[in-house]
N, C-alpha and C positions, 0 to 999 in steps of 0.2 A: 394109760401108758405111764409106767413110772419116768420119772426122772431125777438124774443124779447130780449130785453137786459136790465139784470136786474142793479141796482145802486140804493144807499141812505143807505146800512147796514153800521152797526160799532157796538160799545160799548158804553152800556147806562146804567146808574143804577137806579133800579126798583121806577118807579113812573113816569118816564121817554118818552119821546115822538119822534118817528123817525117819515121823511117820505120818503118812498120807490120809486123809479121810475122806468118806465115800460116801455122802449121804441120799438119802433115798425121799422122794418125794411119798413113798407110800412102803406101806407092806413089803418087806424082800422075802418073804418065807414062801412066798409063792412062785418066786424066780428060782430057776433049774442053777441057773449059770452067770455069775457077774464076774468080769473081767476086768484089771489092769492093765492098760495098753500107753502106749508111751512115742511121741514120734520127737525124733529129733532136726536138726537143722537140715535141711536137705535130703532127709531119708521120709521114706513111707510110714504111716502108721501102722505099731507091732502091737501084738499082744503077749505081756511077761508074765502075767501070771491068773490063776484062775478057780475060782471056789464055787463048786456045787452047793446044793442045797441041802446034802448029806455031809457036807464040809470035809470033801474030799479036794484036795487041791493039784493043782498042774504048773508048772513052771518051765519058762523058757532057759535054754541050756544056759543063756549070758548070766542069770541072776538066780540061777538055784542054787541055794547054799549060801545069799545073801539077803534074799526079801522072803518074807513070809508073808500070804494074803492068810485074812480071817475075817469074821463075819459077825458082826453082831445084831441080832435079830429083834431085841426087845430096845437097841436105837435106831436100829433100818439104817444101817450103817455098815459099809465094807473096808475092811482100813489094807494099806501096802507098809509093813514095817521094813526100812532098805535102812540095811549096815553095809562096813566097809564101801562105801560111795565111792564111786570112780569117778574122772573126767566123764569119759565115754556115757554116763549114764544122766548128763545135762540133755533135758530134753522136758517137754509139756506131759505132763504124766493124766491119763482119763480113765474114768472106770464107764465100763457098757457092759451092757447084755450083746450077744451073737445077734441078735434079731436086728436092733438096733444099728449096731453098727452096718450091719449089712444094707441098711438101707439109710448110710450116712449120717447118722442122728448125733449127733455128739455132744457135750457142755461144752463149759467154757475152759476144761482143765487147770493144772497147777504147774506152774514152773518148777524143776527143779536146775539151779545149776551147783555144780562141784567145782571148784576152783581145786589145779593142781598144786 
């Protein structure tokens, strides 16, 4: 079972551009599907965005047109590039596989916060 390890959060103020990394305990070329999911203070954990194996990607409505997921294969590595930073988007940022998450498994994620 792979595992991931998240790094790139800190403190940013709103306007502002991070970029997250996603490192892989093993091989990603064999995962269908790794996700960026994000929970914030009080709210449930979501998933914002999402790169197959074919590096086709999916995006939740909040951040399409602001994060772009990609994949790099030859560092087993999935990164989240987030522009324009909102307040709203302060929150512990994780990458998982569907399998994984499903059955609770998570790291230790990255903080991110945007000061307005």
């Amino acid at each position: 079972q792979v595992q991931f390890v998240e790094s790139g959060g800190g403190f940013v103020q709103a306007g502002g551009s991070l970029r997250l990394s996603c490192a892989a305990s093993g091989s990603i070329f064999s995962i269908n599907y790794i996700g960026w999911y994000r929970q914030a203070p009080g709210k449930q954990r979501a998933l914002l965005a999402g790169i197959n194996s074919g590096g086709i990607t999916n995006y939740a409505d909040s951040v399409r047109g602001r994060f772009t997921i990609s994949r790099d294969g030859a560092k087993n590595t999935v990164y989240l590039h987030m522009n324009s930073l909102k307040p709203e988007d302060t929150a512990v940022y994780y990458c998982n596989t569907p399998s994984s998450a499903r059955l609770d498994a998570w790291g230790q994620g990255t903080l991110v916060t945007v000061s307005s």
